[in-house]
N, C-alpha and C positions, 0 to 999 in steps of 0.2 A: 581238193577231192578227198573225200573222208573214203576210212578201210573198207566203209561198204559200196562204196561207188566204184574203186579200184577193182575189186573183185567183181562188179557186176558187169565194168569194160571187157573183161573176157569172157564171161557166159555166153557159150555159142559160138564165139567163133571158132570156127576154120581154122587148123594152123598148122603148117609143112615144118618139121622139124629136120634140118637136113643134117644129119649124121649122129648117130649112134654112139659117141665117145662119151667123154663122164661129162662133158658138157652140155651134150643135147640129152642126153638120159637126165639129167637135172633141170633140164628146162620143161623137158615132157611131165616131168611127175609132177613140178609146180603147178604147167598152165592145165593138168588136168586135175588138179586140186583148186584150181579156179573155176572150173567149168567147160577150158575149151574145149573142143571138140580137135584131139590131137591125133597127126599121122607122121612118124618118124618114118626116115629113108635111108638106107646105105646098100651103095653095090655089092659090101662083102656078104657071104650067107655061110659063116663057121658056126661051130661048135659054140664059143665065144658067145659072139653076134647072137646067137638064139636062144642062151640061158641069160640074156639081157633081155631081148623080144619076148620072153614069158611072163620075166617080171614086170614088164610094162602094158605089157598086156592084163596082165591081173588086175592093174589100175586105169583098164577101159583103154588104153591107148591104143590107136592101130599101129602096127611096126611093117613095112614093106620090106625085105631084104634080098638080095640080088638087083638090085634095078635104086640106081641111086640118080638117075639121068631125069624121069618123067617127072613133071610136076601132080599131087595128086589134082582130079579135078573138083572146084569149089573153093580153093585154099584162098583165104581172105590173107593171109599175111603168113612169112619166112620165117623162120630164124636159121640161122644157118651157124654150123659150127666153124672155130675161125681156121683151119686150113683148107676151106674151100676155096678153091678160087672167085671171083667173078662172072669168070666166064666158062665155067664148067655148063651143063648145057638147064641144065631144071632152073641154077641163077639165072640163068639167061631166059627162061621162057617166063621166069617171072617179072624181070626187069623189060622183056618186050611184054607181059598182058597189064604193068602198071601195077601191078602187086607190091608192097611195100616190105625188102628185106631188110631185118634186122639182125644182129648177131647176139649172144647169153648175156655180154656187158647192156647194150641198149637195152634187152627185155628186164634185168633186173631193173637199171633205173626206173624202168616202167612200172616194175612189181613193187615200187616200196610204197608202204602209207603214210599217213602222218606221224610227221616224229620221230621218221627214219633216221637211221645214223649218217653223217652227215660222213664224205669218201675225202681221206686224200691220196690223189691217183698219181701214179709213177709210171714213165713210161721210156724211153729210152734204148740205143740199140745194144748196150753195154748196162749189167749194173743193177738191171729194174730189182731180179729176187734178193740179192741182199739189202737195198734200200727198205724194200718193202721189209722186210722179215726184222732187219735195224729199228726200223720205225714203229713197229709193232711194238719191239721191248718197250721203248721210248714211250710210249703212249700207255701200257701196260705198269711201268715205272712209276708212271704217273697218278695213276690209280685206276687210269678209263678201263672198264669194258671193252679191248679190241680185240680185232682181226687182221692177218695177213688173208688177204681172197685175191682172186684173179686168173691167174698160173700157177697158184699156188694151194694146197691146202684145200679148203669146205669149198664147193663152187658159188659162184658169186649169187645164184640165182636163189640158190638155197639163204645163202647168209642173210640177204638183205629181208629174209622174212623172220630172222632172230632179233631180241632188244639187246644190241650192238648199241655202246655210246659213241663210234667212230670204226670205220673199216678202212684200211689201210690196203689198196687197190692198185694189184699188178697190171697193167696194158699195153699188148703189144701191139704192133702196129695194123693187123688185120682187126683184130678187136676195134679198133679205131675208126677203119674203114669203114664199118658197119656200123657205127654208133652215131648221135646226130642229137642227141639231147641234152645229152651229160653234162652235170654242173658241180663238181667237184667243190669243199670247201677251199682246195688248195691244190695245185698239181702241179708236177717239174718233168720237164725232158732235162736227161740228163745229157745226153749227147748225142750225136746222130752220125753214124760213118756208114757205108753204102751196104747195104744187108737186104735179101729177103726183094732184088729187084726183078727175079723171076717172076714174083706175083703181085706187085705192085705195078710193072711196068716201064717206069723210069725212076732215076732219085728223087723229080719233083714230085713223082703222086708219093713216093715212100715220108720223103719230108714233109708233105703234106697231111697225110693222116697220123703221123707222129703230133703233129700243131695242135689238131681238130683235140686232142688235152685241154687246152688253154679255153677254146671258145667262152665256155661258162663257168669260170672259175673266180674266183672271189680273190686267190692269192697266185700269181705267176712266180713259180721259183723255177729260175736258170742256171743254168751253168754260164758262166762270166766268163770262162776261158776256151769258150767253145761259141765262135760266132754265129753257127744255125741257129743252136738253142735260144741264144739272145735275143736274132730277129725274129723267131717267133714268141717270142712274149712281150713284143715292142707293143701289141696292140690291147692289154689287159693293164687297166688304171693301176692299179696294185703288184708291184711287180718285186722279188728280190732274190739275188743274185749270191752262188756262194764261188767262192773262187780256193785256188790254193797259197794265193799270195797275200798278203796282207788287204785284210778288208778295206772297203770305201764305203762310204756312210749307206744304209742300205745293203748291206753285203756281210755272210757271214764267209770267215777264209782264215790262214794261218799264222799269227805273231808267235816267231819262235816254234816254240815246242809246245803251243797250245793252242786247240779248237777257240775262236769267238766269234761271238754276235756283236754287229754293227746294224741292225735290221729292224730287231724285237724289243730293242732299250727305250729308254722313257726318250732320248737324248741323242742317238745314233750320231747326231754332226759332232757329238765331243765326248760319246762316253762308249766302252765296252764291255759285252759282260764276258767269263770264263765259262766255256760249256765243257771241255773236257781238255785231255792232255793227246798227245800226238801217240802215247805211249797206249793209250786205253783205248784203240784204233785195231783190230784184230783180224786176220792178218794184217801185218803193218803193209803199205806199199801206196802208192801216191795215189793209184786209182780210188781204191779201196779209201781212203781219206776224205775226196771228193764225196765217195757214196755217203760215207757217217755226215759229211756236211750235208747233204743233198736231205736227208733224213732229218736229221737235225733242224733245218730251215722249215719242212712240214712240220715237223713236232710242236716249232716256237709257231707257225701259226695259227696251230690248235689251242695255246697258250701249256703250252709244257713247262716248267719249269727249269731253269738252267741243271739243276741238281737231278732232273729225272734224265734229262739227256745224256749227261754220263752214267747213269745207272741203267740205263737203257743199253750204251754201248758195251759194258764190264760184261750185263747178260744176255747176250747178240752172244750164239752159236755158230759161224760161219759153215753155209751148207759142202758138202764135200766135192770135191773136184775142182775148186776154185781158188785155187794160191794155196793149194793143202801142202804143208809140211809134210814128209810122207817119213826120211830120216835122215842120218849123218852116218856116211859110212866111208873110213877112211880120210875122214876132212872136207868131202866135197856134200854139198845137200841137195837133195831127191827133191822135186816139189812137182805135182799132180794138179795141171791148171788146163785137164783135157776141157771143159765148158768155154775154153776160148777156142773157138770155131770159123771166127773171121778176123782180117787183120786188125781191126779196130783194138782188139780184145788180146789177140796175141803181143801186139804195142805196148799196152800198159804195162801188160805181165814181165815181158822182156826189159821194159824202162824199169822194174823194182829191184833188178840185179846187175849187179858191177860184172862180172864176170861167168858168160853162161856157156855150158854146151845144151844146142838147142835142138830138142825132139820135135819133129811138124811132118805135117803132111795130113791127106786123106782125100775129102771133096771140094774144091774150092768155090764150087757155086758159080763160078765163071768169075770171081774174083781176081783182081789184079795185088798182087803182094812186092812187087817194087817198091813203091814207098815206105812198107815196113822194114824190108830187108837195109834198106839206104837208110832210114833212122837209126837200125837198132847193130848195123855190120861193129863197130866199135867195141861193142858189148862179144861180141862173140869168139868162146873160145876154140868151139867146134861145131857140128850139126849132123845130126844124126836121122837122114831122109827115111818116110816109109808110106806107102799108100798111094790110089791110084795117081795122082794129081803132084808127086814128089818129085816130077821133072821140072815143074814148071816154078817148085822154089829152087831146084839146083840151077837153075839157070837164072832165075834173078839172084842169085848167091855168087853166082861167077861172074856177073855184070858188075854187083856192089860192094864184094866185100869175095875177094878171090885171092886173097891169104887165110881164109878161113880154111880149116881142112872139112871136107863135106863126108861123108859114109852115106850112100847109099843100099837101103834093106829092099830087097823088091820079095821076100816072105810076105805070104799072106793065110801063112796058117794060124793056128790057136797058139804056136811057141813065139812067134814075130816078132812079137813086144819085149820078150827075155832078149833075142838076140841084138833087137837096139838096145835095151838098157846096157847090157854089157859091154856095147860100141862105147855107147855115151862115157861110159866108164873108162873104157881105156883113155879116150880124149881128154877127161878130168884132172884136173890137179886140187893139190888143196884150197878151199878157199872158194873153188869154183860151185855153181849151182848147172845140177844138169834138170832143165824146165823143160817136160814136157806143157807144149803150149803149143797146138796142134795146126793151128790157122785155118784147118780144113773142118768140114763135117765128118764123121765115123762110119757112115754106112757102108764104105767100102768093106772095110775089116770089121766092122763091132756094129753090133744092135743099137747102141745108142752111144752116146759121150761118157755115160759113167760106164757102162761094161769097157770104154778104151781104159778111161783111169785108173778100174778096179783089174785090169789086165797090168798095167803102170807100176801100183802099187804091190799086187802083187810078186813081180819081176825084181822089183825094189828090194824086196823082203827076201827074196831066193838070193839075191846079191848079197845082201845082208849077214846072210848065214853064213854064205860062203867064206865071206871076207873073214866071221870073227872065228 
């Protein structure tokens, strides 16, 4: 299909744009710069909401606000923004009239023309934004024209109508769920632990739309030390695998104190190449390794060169709240790792330090945090509980590890965070790391994960002063 046929598929139609955020405002402005004939929906009707609804309206779009339930009548096809659910009630009258819902990832694929930039797409429930942002460098390094899009940064619907020589493509698992075309040049789950089964329904549908990656992908890159990830790239002829342990032919993974490739070489059964040092890995910490591997493994099947992969990693800026150094005071180090929000996450975090006192709490999501507590009890020097959901790690703390000393904060004003950090602190000795690494969501206490951090860090810093 040439650029004038793509654009004359949507002349005319019909099209329910379900929600208002910067996704569906991105989708509206395309498909009605294509021609469709566009109606966005959302139940909120602020202040907000309506100096959006003006400017979309200026561009012909209709905007409904208050009423995010009725489907309009006529609507030939959905998109829907991804934290709708399924079964919210307009999804649902369009899945009983046989209406086809899509989400902003499927419509861009749809929106590209000939010659588009070919995606390699990241998905995983740990990990996805620094791969993707990694991988960027790497491909930029290189010399390509890219993009980080997805969850991140220009919205995807917007980009794919740029001359982009490769975009570098966040996906989360709702994203997925709505998607049904996608053919990636190359695409990796990184790992998969239980996340997000309110809206999925069970771990199979969540593991399942995590897969739906792979379908039409030209290269399957896995995680090798993670057995979901594996079976699902068992079904894609091209498949390679990065591990943390020393590679196997096909596999890139760690000799020593250095990143290699066993995968991209002329030779794989007898030869490797050098892509970087363990040292050029920022923040250093085992997860955080995997991800530069995982990145690395897209980049070589783009054909990146070994040399841009490390120069890709040196200028990878690690986003904030995520293994952030924050400082050193009196021996012990502060580190701000509020973006870990389920145990999966909080695991990693906790496996990068010998000796922690551990900040958590908030929303668990109906998650189960035993298993983490029972891996990581060893590790721990203290814990320091805060937020709604902080009973139910004190009590997997006193089942797994009940020589820990626990401090319970039940504050839940604007000071809360000072009054843990100072906890944590008494509990510290030198040498030790007090990690906030939350397990929970934030909404209890904090607007999002970074007001928890930027609450963290600045707590840190009152400490700080104090101290010197």
């Amino acid at each position: 299909m040439d650029a004038e046929e793509v654009n004359r598929s949507w002349d005319g139609l019909s099209v329910c744009v379900a929600g208002l955020g910067v996704s569906g405002r991105a989708a509206a402005r395309v498909l009605a710069g294509r021609g469709a004939r566009v109606t966005v929906v959302d139940a909120r009707d602020g202040d907000e909401q309506r100096a959006h609804a003006a400017e979309l309206e200026a561009r012909g779009v209709t905007v409904r606000l208050g009423d995010g339930e009725s489907l309009p009548e006529g609507t030939d096809l959905v998109v829907t923004s991804p934290g709708w659910r399924p079964d919210v009630p307009l999804l649902a009258a369009a899945a009983a009239a046989d209406i086809e819902i899509i989400g902003e990832v499927e419509l861009a694929w749809r929106l590209r023309g000939p010659g588009a930039a070919p995606w390699l797409a990241i998905t995983g429930t740990d990990g996805k934004t620094t791969v993707v942002r990694m991988l960027a460098c790497m491909l930029t390094a290189a010399g390509h024209k890219a993009l980080a899009v997805g969850n991140v940064g220009t919205p995807i619907v917007e980009a794919v109508t740029e001359p982009y020589d490769v975009l570098a493509v966040e996906l989360s698992s709702y994203q997925l769920h709505w998607s049904s075309s996608l053919a990636p040049e190359a695409a990796v789950v990184l790992n998969v632990a239980p996340d997000h089964l309110d809206w999925h329904g069970s771990m199979d549908a969540y593991v399942g739309a995590k897969g739906k990656i792979y379908a039409g992908c030209s290269v399957a890159v896995y995680n090798a030390d993670d057995d979901t990830t594996t079976a699902l790239a068992e079904g894609v002829e091209r498949r390679v695998g990065f591990t943390l342990q020393v590679p196997r032919p096909g596999e890139l993974g760690v000799v020593e104190d250095l990143l290699v490739d066993r995968a991209f070489t002329s030779d794989p059964a007898s030869q490797a190449e050098e892509l970087a040092a363990l040292a050029d890995v920022r923040p250093y910490a085992p997860h955080n390794v995997a991800n530069a591997l995982a990145a690395a493994a897209l980049a070589r099947a783009f054909g990146v060169p070994p040399e841009a992969v490390r120069e890709g990693l040196l200028s990878f800026v690690p986003d904030p709240h995520r293994i952030q150094h924050v400082a050193d005071v009196a021996g012990v180090a502060y580190v701000n790792d509020s973006k870990a929000t389920q145990p999966h996450a909080a695991a990693a975090s906790l496996a990068a330090y010998e000796s922690v006192v551990w900040i958590a709490g908030g929303l668990l999501k109906g998650l189960d945090v035993d298993d983490l507590v029972r891996s990581c009890a060893g590790r721990l020097r203290g814990a320091v509980l805060m937020g709604r959901d902080r009973h139910r790690i004190a009590e997997a703390l006193a089942r797994h590890a009940p020589d820990v000393p626990v401090v319970d904060v039940s504050d839940t004003d604007t000071g809360a965070m000072e009054r843990v950090v100072n906890e944590a602190s008494a509990l510290a000795r030198p040498g030790d790391t007090v990690l906030l690494a939350p397990v929970g969501a934030s909404f209890d206490m904090f607007a999002n994960y970074p007001a928890r951090g930027d609450a963290f860090i600045a707590a840190v810093e009152r400490l700080a002063r104090g101290v010197a």
